[in-house]
TORFI-303858 format. One record per residue: z, x, y of N, C-alpha, C in turn. Coordinates in steps of 0.02 Angstrom, whole numbers, padded with zeros to 5 digits, always signed. Atoms other than C-alpha are relative to their C-alpha. Layout:
BEGIN
ZXYZXYZXY...
This chain:
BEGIN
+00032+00065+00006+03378-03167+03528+00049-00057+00018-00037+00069-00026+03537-03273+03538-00005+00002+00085-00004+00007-00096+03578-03208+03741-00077-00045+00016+00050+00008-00024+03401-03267+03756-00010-00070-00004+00009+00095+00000+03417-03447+03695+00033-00013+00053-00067+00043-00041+03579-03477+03781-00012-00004+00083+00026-00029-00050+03488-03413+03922-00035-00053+00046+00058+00055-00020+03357-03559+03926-00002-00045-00035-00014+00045+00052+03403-03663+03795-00022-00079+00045+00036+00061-00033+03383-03808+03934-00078-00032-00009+00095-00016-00018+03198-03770+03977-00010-00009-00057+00046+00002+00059+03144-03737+03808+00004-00066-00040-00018+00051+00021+03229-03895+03744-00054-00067+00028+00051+00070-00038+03130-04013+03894-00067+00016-00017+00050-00015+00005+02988-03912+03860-00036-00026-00084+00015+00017+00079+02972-03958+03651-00025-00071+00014+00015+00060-00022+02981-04130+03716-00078-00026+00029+00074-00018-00017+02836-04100+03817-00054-00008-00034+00035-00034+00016+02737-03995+03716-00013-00078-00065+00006+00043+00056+02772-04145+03575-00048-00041+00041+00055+00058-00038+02695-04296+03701-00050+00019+00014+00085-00026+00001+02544-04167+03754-00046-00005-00044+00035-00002+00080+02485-04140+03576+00000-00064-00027-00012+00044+00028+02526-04316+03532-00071-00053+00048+00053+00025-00058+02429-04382+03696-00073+00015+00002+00073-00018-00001+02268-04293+03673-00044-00028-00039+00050-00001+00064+02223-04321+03501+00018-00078-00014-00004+00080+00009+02284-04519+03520-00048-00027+00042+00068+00036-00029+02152-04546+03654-00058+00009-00027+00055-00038+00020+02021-04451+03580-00033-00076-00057+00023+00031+00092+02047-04570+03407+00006-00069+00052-00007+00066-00011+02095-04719+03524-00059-00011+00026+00070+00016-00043+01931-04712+03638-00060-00012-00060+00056+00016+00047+01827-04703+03476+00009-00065-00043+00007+00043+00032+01900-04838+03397-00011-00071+00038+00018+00071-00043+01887-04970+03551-00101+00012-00003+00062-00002+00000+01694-04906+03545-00017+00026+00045+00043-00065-00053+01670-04798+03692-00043+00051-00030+00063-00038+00003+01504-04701+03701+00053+00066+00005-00012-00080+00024+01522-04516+03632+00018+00039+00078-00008-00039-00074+01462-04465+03822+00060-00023+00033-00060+00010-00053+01592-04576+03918+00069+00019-00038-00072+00002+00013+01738-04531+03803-00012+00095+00036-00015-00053-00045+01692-04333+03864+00018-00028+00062-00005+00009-00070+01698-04387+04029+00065-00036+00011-00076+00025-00016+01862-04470+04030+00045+00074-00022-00035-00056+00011+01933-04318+03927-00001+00032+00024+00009-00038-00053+01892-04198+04036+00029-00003+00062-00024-00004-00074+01961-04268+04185+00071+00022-00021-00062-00030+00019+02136-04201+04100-00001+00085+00049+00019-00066-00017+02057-04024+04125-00011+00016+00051-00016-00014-00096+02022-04061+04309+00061-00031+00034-00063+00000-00023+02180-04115+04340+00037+00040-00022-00050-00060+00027+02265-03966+04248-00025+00047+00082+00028-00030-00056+02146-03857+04372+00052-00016+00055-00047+00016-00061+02204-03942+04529+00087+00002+00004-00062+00003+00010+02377-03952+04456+00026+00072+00017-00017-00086+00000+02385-03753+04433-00005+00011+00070+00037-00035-00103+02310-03730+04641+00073-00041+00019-00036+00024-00071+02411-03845+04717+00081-00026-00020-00094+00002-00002+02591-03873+04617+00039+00033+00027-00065-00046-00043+02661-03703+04656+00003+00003+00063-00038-00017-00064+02654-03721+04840+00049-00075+00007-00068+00052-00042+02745-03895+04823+00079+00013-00035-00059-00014+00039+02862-03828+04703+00047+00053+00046-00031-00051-00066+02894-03687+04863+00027-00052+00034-00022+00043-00052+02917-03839+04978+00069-00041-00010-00033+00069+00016+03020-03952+04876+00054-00002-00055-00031-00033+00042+03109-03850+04742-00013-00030-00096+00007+00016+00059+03108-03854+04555+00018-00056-00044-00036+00049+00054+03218-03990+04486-00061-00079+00026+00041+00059-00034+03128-04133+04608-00073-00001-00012+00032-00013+00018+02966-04071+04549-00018-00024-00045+00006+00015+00092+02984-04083+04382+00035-00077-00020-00038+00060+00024+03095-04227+04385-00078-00056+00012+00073+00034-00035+02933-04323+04499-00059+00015-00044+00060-00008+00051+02803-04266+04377+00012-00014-00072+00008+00042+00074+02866-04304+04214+00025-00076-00005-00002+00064-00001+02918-04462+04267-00097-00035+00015+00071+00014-00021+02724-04477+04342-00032-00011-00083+00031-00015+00083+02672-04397+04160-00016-00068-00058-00028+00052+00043+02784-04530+04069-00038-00071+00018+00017+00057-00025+02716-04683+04173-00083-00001-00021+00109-00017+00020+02503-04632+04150+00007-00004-00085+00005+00022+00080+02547-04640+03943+00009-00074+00002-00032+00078+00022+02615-04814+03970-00064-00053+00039+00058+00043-00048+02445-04880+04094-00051+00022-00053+00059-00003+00044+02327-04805+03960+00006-00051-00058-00003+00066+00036+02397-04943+03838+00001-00056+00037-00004+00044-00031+02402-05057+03968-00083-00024+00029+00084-00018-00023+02224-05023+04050-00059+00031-00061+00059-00055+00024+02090-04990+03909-00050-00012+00009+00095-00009-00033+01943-04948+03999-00023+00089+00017+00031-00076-00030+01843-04780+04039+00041+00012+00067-00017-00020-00088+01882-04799+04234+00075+00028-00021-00069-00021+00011+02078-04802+04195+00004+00075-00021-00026-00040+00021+02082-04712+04086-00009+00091+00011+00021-00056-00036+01975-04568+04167+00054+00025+00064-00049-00036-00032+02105-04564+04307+00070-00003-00018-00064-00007+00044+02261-04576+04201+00002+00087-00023+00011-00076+00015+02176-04398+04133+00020+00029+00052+00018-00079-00078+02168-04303+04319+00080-00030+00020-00086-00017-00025+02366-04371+04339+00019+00035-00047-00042-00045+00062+02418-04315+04169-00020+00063-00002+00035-00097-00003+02325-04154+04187+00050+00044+00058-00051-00018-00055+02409-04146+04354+00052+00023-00006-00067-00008+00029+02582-04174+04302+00013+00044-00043-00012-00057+00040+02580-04044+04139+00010+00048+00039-00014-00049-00002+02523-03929+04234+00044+00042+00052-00056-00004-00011+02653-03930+04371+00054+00001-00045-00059-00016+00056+02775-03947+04224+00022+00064-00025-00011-00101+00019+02731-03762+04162+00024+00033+00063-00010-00030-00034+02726-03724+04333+00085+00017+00008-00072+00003+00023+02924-03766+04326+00018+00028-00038-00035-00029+00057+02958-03710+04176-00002+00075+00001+00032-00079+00001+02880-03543+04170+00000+00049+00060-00038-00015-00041+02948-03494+04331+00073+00024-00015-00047-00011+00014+03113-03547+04276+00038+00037-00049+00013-00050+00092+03101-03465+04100+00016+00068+00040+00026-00071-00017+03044-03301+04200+00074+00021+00039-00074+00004-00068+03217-03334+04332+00061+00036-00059-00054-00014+00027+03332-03335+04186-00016+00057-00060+00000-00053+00051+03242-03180+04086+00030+00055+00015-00014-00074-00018+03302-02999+04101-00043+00031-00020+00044-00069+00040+03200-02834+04054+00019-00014-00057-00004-00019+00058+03284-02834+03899-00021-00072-00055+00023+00090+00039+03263-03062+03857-00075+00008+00023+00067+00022-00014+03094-03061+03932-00063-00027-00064+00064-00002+00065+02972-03026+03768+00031-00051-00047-00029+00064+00055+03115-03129+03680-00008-00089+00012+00029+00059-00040+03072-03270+03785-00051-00043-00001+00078+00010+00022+02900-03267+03792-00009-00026-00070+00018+00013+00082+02901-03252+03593+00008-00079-00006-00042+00095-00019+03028-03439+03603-00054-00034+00014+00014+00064-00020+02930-03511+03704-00079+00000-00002+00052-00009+00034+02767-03467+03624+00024-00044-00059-00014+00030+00047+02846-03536+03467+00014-00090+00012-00013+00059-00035+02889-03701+03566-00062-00043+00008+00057+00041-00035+02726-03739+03657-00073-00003-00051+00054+00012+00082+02616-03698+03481+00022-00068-00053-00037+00062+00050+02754-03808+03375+00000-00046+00007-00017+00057-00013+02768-03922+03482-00055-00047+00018+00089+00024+00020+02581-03950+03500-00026-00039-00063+00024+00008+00071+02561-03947+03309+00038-00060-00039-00037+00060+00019+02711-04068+03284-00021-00077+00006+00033+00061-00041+02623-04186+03401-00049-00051-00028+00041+00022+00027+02492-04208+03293-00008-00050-00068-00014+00057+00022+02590-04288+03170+00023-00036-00010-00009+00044-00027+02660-04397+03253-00040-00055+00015+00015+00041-00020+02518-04486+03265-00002-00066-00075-00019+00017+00054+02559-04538+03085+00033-00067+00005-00081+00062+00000+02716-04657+03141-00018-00071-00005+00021+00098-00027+02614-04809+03219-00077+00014+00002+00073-00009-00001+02435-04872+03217-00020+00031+00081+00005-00036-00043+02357-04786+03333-00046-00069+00056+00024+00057-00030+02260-04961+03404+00054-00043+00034-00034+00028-00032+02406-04998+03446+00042+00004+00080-00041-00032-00061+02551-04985+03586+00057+00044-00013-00061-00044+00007+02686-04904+03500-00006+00073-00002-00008-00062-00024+02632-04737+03519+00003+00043+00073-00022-00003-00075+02607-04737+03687+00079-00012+00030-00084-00003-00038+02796-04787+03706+00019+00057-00005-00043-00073+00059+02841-04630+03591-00028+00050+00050+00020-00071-00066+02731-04507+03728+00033-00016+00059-00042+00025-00048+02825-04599+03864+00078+00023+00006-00072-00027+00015+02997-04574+03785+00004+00061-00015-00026-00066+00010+02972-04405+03742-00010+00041+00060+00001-00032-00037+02920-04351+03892+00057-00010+00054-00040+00010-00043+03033-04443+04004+00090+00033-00047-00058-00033+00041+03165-04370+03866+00019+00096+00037+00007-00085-00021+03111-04180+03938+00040+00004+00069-00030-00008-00069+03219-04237+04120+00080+00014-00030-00084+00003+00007+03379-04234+04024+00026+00069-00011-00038-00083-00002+03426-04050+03976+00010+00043+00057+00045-00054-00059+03329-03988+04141+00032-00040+00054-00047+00014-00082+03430-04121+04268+00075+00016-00032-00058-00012+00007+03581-04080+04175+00039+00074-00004-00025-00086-00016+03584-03873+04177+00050+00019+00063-00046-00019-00043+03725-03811+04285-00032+00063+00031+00035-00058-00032+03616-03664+04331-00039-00021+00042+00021+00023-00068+03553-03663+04509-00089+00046-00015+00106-00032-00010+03331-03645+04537-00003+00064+00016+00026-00058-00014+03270-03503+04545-00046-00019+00102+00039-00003-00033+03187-03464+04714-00083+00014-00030+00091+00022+00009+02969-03490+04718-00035+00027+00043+00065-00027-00031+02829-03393+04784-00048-00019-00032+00053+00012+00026+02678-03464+04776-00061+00047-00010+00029-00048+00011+02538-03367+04704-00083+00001+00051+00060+00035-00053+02354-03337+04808-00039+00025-00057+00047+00010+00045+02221-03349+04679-00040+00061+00016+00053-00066-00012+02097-03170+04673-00069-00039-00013+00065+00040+00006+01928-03217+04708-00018+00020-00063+00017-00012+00050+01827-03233+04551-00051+00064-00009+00056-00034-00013+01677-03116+04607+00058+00079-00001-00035-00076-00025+01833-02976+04633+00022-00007-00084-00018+00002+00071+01904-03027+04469-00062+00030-00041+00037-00022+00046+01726-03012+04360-00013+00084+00021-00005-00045+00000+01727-02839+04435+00037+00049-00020-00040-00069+00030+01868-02756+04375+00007-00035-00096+00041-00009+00066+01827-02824+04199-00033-00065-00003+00048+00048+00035+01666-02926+04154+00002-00035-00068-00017+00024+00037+01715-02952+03996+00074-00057+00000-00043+00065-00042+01879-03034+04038-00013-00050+00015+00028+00051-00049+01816-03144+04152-00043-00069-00045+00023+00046+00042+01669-03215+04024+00037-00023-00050-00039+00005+00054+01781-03203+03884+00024-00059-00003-00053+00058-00036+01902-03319+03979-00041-00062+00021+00056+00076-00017+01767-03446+04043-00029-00024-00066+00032+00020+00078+01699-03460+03850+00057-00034-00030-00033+00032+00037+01857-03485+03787+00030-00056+00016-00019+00034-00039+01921-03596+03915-00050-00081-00031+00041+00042+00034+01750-03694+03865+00018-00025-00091-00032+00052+00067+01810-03704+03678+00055-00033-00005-00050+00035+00001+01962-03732+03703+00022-00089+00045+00017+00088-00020+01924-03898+03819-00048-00027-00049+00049+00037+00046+01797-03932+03679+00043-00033-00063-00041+00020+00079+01926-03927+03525+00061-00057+00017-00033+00086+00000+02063-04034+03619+00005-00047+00028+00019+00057-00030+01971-04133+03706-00059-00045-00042+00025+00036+00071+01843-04192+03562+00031-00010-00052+00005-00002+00093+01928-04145+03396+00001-00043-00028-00022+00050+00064+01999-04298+03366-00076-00052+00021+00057+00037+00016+01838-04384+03405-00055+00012-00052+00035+00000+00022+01741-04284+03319+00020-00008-00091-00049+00002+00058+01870-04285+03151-00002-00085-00018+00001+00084+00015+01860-04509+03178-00083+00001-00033+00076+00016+00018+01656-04504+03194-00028+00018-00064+00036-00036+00067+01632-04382+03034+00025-00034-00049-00023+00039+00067+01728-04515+02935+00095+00028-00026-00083-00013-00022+01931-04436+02954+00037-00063-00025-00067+00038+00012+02078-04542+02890+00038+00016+00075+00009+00009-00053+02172-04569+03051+00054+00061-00021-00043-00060+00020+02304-04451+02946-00032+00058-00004+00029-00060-00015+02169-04321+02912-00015+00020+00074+00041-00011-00078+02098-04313+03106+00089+00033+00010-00042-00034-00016+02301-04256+03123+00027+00056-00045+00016-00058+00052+02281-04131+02985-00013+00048+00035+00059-00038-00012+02132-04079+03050+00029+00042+00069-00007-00012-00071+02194-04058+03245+00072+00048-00018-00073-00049+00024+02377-03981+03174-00013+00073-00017-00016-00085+00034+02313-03844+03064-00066+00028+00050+00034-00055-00048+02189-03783+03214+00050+00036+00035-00070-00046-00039+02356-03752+03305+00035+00049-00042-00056-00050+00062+02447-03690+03163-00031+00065-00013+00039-00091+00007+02289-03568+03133+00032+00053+00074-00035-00068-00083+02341-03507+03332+00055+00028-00022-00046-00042+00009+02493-03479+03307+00036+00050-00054-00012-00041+00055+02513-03413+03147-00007+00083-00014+00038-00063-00005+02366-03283+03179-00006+00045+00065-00001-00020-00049+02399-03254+03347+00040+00090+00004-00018-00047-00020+02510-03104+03320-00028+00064-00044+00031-00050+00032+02418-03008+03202-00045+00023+00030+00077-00023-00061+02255-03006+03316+00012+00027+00048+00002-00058-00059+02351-02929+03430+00017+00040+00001-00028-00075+00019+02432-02810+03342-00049+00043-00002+00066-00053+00009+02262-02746+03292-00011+00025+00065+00035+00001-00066+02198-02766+03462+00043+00072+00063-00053-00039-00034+02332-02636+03522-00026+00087-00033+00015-00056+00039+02274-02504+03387-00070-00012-00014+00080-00010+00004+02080-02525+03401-00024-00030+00080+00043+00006-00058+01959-02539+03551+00016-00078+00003+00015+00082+00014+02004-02723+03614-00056-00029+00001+00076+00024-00008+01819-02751+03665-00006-00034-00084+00029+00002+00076+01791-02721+03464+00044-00076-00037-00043+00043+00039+01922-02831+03424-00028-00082+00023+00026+00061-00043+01876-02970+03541-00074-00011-00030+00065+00008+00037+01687-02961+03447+00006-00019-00045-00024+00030+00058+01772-02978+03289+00017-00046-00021-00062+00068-00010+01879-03124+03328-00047-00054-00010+00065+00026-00010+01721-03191+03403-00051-00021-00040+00044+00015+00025+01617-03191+03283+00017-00020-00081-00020+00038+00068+01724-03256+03130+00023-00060+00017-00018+00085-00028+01767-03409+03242-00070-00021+00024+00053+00013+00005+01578-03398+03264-00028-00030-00078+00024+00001+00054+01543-03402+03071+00045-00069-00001-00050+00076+00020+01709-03534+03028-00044-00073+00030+00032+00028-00023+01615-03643+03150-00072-00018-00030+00043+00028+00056+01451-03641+03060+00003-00023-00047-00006+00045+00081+01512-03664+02896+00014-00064+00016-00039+00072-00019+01612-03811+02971-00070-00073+00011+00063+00028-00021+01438-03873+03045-00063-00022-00031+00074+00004+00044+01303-03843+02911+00017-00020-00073-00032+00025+00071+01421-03891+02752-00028-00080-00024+00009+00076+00029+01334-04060+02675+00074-00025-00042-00051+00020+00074+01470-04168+02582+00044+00050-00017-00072-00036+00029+01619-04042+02594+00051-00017-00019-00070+00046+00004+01782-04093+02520+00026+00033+00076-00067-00012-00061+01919-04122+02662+00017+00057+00001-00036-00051-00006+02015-03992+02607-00024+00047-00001+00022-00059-00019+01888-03855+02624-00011-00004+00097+00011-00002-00058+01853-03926+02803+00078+00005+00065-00066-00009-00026+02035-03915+02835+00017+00070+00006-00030-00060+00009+02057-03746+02782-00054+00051+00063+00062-00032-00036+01895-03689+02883+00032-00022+00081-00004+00004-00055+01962-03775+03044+00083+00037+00008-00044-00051-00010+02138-03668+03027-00023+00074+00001+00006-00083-00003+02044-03501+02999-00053-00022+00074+00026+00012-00043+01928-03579+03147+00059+00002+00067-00053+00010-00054+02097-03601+03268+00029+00071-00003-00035-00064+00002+02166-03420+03209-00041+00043+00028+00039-00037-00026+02011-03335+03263-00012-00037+00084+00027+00020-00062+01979-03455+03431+00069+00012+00038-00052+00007-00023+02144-03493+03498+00020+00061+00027-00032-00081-00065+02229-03306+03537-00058+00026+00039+00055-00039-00059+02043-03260+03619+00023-00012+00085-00030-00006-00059+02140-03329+03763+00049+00058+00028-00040-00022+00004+02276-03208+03768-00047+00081-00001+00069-00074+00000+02141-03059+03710-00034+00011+00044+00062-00033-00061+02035-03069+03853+00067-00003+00068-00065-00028-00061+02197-03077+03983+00035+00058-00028-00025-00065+00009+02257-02921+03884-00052+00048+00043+00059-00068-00034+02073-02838+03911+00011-00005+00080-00011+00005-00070+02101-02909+04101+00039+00071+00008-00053-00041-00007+02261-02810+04108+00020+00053-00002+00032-00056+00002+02207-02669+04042-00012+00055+00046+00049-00061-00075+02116-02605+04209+00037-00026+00053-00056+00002-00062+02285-02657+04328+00023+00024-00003-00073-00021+00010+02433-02606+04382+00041-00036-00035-00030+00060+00019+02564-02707+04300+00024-00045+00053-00020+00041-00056+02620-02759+04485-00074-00046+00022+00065+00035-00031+02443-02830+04502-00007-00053-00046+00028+00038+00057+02439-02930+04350+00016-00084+00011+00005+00064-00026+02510-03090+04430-00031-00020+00024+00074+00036-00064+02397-03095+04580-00050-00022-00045+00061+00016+00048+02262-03084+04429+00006-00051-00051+00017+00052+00060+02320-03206+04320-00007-00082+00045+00031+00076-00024+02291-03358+04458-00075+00030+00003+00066-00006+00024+02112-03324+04428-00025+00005-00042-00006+00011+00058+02110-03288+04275+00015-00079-00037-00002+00074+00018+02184-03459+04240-00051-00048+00013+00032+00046-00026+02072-03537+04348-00085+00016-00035+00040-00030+00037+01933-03456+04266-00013-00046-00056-00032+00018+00049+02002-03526+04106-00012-00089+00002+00000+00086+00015+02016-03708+04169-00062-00011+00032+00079+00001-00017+01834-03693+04249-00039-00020-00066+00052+00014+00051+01768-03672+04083+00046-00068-00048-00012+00043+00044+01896-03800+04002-00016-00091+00041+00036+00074+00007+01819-03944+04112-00060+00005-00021+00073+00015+00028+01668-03930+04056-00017+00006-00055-00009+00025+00076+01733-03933+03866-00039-00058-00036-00002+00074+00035+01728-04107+03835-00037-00031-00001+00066+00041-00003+01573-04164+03910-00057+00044+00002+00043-00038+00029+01474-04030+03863-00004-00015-00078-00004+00012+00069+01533-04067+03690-00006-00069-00029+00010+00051+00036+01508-04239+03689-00084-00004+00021+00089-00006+00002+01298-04195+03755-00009+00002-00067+00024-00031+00060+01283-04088+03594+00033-00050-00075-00015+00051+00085+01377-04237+03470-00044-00058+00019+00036+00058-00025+01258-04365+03564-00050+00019-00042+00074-00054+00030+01093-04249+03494+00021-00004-00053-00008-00018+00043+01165-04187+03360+00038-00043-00066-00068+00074+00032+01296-04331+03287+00051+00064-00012-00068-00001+00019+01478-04270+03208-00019+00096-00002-00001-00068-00002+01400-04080+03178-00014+00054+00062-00013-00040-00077+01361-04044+03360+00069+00015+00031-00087-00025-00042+01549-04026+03414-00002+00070-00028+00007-00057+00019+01546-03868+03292-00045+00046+00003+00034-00049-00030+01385-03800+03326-00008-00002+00066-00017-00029-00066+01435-03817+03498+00046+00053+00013-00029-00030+00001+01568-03724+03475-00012+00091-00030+00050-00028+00028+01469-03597+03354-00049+00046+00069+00043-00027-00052+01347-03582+03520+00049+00042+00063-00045-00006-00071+01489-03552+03636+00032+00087-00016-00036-00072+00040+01566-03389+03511-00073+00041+00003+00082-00038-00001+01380-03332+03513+00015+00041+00048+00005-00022-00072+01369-03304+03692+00056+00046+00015-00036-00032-00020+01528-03225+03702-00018+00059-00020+00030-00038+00060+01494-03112+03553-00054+00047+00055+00068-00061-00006+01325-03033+03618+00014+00017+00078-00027-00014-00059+01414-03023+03788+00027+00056+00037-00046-00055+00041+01548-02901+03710-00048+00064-00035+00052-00066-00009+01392-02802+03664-00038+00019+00044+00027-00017-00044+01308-02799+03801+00055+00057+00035-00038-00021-00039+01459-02745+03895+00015+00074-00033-00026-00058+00033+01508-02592+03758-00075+00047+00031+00030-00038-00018+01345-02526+03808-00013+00027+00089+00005-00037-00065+01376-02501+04006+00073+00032+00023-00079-00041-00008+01567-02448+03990+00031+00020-00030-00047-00036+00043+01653-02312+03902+00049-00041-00015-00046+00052+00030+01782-02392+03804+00057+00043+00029-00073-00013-00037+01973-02370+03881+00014+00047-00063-00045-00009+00033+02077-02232+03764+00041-00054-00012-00044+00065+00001+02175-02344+03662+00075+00024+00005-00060-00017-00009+02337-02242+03721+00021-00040+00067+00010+00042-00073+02285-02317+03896+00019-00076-00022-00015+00073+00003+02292-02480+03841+00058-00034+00004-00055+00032-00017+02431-02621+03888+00008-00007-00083-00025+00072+00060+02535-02735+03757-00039-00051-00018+00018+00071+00001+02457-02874+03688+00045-00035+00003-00076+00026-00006+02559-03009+03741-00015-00072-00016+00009+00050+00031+02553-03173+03662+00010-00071+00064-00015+00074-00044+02509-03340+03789-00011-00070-00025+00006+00071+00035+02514-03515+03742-00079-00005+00054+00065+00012-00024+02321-03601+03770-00011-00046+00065-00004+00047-00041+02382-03715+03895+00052+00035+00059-00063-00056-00016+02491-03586+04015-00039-00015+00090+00009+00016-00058+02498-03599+04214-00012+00064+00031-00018-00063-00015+02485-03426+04329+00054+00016-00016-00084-00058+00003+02665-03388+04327+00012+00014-00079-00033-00015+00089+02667-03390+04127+00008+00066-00002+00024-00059+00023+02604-03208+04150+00066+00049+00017-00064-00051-00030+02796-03148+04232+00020-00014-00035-00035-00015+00056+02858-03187+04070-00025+00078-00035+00024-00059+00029+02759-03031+04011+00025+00037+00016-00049-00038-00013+02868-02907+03976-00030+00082+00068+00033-00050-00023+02757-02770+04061-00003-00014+00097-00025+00032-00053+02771-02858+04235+00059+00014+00037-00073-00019-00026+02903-02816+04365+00038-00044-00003-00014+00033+00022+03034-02901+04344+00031-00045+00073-00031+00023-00058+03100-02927+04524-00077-00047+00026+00048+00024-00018+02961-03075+04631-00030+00074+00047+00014-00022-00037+02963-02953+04767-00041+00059-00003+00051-00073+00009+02865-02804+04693-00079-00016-00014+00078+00014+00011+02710-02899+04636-00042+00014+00059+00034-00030-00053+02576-02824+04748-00063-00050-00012+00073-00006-00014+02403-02892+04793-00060+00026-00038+00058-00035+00027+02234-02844+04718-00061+00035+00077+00051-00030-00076+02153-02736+04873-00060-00029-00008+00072+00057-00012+01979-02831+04912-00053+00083-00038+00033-00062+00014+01907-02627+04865+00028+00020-00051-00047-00034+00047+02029-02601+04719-00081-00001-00050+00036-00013+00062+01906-02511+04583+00040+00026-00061-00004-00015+00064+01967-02499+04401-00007+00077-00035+00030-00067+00041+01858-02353+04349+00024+00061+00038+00006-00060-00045+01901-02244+04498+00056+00052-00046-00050-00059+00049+02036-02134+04384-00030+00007-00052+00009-00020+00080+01918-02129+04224-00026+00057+00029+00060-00062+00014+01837-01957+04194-00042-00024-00024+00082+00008+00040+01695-02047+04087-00024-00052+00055+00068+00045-00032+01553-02124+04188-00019-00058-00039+00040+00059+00040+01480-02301+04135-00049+00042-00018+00047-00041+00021+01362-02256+04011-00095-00029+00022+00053+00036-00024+01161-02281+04089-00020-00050-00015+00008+00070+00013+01072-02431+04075-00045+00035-00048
């Protein structure tokens, strides 16, 4: 574990920084747009454009990060990052602030792209999983830290916006000052989605559902945590211990998930972040602190479903295939996380403060009876067959997935997904009839 800090200690350092102004940035617009009086619908629609600029960010950073190298990259985008926190206090309006989202979306997610590259440059076979773990612990903490931070200054104000400014433009100093030279960059080519839902269907929906909650939870929460009546300290309670549920519970669900059918597990998950969600939804007059405790066992069950359905992906590859598959996978992922925010602010328009949760509620449904459908047309994998579960942060770029220890470790071996590659062709059991 130490070789492994000393290793990256840079990165992980600019990255906390980060991960602090992300988490700090989300859940300050969310509470700031509700308290200038923006409509429920237009504050989705500004939030969201984050999620299409993450998208576009993931397609089109790594080939400039090929062109232009890593340090200039990252240096040019978190300065971009830093500057869009400081025009959203400057500019408060929808328009702005809607394209302030699709840069800052932009910029993050070139940032991972950097990082998680470079992370992957300075791992070995033997630092890799130790790595990953780090900087899992980083991009959860530093999420959850974020949140209360929003504690320091009113949030109507400007001084927090300096504080996401300075911490991000804080993330250039470890990362222009490393004496270690860039890693070389291959950019990745995205697997069509139609080839992807074929070698697992479950996967695929899994990943578009969760993608959808997960643009729902942090791109509403803190609206919907102001509208239900929130202290501006509870709404960073509230938004903290959903993270804290991720990461906390993240590694138990996958321990299971390693020693039982993941399908089963992935149903399970599903459908107690289905229930948490109702209670959350249909509770008259709950104290706080039961709705606090309900939205951490709600984040422990939602949150790793990301990570669970790129295991089940993984499952039915090679491990040299699992890169090509995770730019689609991602994209998959940020498909369903634009259409989080303004899907979720339809169902709080209808519904008021309890539609965000039984949107969310509807969203675990669908997955849920999905996961049964699916057990009934495909023998379940031996679970000797089965990969690692490997733990990803909810916000992760393609290349996060060459931190996985299971992955080659050299660029040059990752192979392709053949346009004819079938999954099943080595089972002995047949899908079972319709």
């Amino acid at each position: 574990m130490y070789s492994a800090l000393m290793a990256a200690w840079a990165l992980l350092l600019g990255m906390a920084f980060i991960m602090l102004g992300s988490g700090l940035q989300g859940t300050l617009l969310g509470l700031r747009a509700t308290l200038e009086g923006f409509p429920t619908a237009v504050i989705g629609f500004v939030m969201t454009g984050y999620f299409i600029g993450f998208l576009l960010g993931s397609v089109i950073a790594p080939k400039i990060v090929e062109r232009v190298g890593h340090i200039r990259v990252f240096a040019a985008l978190a300065s971009l990052a830093s500057a869009s926190a400081l025009v959203h206090a400057v500019f408060v309006d929808p328009y702005s602030w809607g394209a302030m989202r699709v840069v800052t979306g932009f910029s993050y997610a070139g940032l991972y792209v950097v990082a998680e590259s470079w992370l992957n440059d300075r791992a070995t076979n033997e630092t890799r999983g130790q790595i990953l773990s780090i900087y899992m612990v980083v991009s959860f903490g530093g999420m959850t830290a974020g949140q209360l931070l929003l504690n320091l200054a009113d949030p109507g104000g400007f001084g927090l916006f300096v504080l996401i400014s300075v911490l991000v433009s804080l993330a250039l100093v470890p990362i222009s000052l490393t004496a270690a030279p860039a890693p070389t960059f291959d950019a990745l080519s995205p697997v069509g989605l139609r080839q992807l839902y074929s070698i697992s269907p479950l996967g695929v929906v899994g990943g578009l559902g969760t993608g959808l909650a997960n643009g729902t939870i942090f791109g509403m929460g803190a609206v919907y945590g102001k509208v239900a009546g929130m202290t501006n300290a509870e709404v960073s309670l509230f938004m903290g211990l959903i993270l804290l549920g991720g990461m906390l519970l993240q590694w138990p669900v996958g321990r299971i998930s390693d020693l039982l059918d993941r399908r089963k597990v992935i149903l399970g998950v599903t459908v107690l972040a289905m229930l948490a969600a109702l209670a959350a939804g249909t509770m008259p007059g709950r104290p706080i602190w039961i709705l606090l405790g309900v939205a951490f066992l709600f984040g422990g069950m939602s949150l790793p479903m990301y990570s669970l359905c790129a295991a089940h992906l993984n499952d039915y590859l090679d491990p040299k295939q699992m890169v090509a598959a995770s730019s689609g996978f991602v994209l998959v992922s940020g498909l369903g996380a634009v259409l989080g925010p303004v899907s979720a602010s339809v169902a709080m328009h209808f519904a008021g403060p309890k539609g965000f949760f039984l949107w969310l509620a509807l969203i675990k449904c669908c997955i849920g009876l999905f996961a049964l459908w699916r057990m009934t047309r495909r023998a379940s994998m031996p679970i000797e067959d089965q990969g690692t579960f490997v733990s990803m942060p909810p916000r992760a770029s393609p290349v996060a997935v060459t931190l996985n220890p299971e992955t080659p470790e050299d660029a040059a071996d990752w192979e392709e997904i053949p346009p004819d590659f079938d999954p099943m062709a080595q089972e002995t059991e047949e899908e079972k009839p319709e």
